[in-house]
C-alpha positions in Angstrom: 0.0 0.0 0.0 1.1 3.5 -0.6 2.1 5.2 2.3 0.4 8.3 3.7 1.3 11.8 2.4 3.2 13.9 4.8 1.4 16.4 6.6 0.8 19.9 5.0 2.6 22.1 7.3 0.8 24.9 9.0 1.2 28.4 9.5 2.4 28.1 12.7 4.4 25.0 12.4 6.4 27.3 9.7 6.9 30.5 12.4 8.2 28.1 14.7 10.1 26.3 12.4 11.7 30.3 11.1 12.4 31.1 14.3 14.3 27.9 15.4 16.7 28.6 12.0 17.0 32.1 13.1 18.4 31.2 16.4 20.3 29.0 14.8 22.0 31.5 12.4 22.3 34.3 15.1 23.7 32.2 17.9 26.0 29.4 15.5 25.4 25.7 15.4 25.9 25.0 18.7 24.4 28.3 20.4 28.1 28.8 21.9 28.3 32.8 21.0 26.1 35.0 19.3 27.9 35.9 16.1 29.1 39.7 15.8 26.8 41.1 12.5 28.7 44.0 11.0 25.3 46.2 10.4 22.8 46.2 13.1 19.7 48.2 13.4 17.6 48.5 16.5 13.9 50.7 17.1 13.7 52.2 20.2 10.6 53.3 21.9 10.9 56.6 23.0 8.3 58.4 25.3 8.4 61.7 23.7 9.0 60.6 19.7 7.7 58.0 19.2 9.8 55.0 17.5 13.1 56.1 16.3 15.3 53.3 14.4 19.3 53.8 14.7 21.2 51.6 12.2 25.2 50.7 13.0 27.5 49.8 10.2 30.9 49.4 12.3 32.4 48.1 9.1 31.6 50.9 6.6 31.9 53.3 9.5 28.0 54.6 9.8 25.2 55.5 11.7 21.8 56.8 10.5 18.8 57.7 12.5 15.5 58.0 11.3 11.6 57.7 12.4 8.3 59.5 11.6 8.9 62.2 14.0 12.9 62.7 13.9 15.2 64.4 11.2 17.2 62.0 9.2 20.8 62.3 10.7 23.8 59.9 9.3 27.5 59.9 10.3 30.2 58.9 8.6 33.7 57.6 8.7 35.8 58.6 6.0 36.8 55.8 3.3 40.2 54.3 3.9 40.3 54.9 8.1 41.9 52.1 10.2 39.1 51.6 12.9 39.0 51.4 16.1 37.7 48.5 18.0 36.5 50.2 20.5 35.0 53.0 19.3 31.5 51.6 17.1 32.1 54.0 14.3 35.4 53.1 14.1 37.3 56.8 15.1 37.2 60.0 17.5 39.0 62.0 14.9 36.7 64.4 13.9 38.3 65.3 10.6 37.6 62.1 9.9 33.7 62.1 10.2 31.0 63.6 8.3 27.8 64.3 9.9 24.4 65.6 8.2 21.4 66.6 10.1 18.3 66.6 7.8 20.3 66.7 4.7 22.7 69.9 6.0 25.9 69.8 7.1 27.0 69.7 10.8 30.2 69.6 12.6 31.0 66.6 14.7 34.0 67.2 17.4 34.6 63.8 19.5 37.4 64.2 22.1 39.9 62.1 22.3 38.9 59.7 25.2 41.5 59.7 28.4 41.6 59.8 31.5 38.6 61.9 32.4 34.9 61.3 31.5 35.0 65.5 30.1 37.8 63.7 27.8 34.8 61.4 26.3 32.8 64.8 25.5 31.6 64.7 21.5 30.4 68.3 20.6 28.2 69.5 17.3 27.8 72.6 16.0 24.4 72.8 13.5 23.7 76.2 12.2 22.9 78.1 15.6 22.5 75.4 17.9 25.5 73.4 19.6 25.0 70.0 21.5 27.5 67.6 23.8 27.1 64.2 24.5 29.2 63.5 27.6 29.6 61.0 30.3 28.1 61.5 34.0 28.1 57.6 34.9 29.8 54.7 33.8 26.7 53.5 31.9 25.1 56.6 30.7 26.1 60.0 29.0 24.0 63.5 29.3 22.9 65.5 26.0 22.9 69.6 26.4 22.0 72.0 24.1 24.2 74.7 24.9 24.1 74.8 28.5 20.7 72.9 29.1 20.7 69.7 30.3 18.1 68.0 27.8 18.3 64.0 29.0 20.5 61.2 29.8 21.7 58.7 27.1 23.0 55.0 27.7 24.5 52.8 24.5 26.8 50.2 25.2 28.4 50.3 21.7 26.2 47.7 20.2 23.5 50.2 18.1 21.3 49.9 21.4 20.0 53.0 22.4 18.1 54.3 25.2 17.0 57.8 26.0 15.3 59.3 29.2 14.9 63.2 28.4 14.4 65.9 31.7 10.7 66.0 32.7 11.5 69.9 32.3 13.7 70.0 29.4 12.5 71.5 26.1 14.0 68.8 24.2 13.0 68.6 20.5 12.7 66.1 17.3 16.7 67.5 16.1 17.8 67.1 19.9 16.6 63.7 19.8 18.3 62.7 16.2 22.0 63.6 16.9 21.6 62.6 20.5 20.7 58.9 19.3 23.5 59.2 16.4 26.4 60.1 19.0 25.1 57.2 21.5 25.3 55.3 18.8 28.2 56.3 17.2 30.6 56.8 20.3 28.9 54.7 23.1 28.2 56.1 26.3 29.5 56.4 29.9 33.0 55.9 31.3 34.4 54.7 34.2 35.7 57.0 36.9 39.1 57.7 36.7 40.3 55.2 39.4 39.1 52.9 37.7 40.8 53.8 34.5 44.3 53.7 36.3 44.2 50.8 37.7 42.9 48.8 34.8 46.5 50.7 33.2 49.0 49.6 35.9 47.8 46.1 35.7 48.1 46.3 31.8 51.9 47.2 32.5 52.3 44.8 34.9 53.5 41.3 33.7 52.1 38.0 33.3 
C-alpha cells in the first residue's frame, strides 16, 4: 500500500520552524556565542518621539537615524580609516567624520577619550544650535544644548540606544536625532578615573 502523504505544514508549524533557524544562524550551530553582525539596526521606543530606528555599520563606519517624527541624521567615517575596535564608528577624529542633520551639514567634534569622562565629550555645531554628549556615569552620558541639560543617554556600543529626556527640558525632534546618532556612534559612559588607572597599571604589569 502506498504510504500516507506527509502532513501539510501549518502556519504556525512554519513560524516556529523560522524562528528555530534564526536562532540557529544568530547564535551558530551549537548556540556557543552569538555571532558579531557587522550592520545592526535596532527601534527604540521613546516616550516623547515615538519609535526612532538607529542603524550601525561598524564596518563601513555609519550611523543613520530615522523615524516618523525625527530628522534623518547619518555619520560617517571617511573611506580608507583604520578603525578602532573600540570605538563603534570606528574613530574620535573628527576630521575624519561627516555628519548631516536633515540633509545639512554639521560639525561633529569627539574628544579624544582619556583619563577623564570631560575627555569622552563629543560636541556639534548645526547652524545656531550646539549639543554635547558627555559621560556622567559609567553606563550613561548626558545630551545639552548649549548649557541645558536635555536628558540622559546609555548605548553600550552595540547600536542599542536608550534615551530618558528631563521631565522639564525642552527637548526637540533634532535634539533627539543627533543625541541617538552620537550614543550610537561613540557609546556612552565611562568609568571613573580610578578605575581607568588601575585597569592601566595592571596592563603594565607582567604575566
Amino acid at each position: 500500500m502506498p504510504k500516507d502523504p506527509a502532513p501539510k505544514s501549518t502556519p504556525d508549524a512554519q513560524h516556529a520552524e523560522h524562528e528555530k533557524y534564526a536562532e540557529h544562524e544568530e547564535y551558530g550551530e551549537y548556540g556557543d556565542e552569538p555571532e558579531e553582525q557587522p550592520v545592526v539596526e535596532h527601534v527604540a521606543d521613546d516616550d516623547r518621539f515615538g519609535a526612532v530606528t538607529v542603524r550601525l555599520d561598524t564596518r563601513e563606519g555609519e550611523v543613520t537615524v530615522t523615524g516618523a517624527s525625527v530628522p534623518r541624521v547619518v555619520l560617517r567615517r571617511a573611506a580608507g580609516t583604520q578603525p578602532a575596535d573600540h570605538v563603534p564608528i570606528g574613530t574620535r577624529d573628527g576630521a575624519r567624520l561627516t555628519l548631516t542633520v536633515d540633509g545639512t551639514e554639521a560639525e561633529v567634534d569627539p574628544a579624544k577619550g582619556r583619563l577623564t569622562r570631560r575627555s569622552y565629550r563629543v560636541d556639534v555645531r548645526h547652524g545656531d544650535r550646539c549639543w554635547r554628549l558627555v559621560p556622567d556615569s559609567i553606563p550613561g552620558s548626558r545630551l545639552l544644548r548649549g548649557e541645558e541639560p536635555l536628558g540622559e543617554f546609555t548605548s553600550e556600543g552595540n547600536g542599542r540606544v536608550a534615551a530618558e529626556w528631563g521631565e522639564d527640558a525642552a527637548a526637540d525632534a533634532t535634539d533627539a536625532a543627533v543625541g541617538y546618532a552620537l550614543a550610537a556612534a561613540f557609546g556612552t559612559g565611562a568609568q571613573p578615573m580610578w578605575m581607568i588607572a588601575i585597569e592601566m597599571v595592571g596592563d603594565m604589569l607582567p604575566g
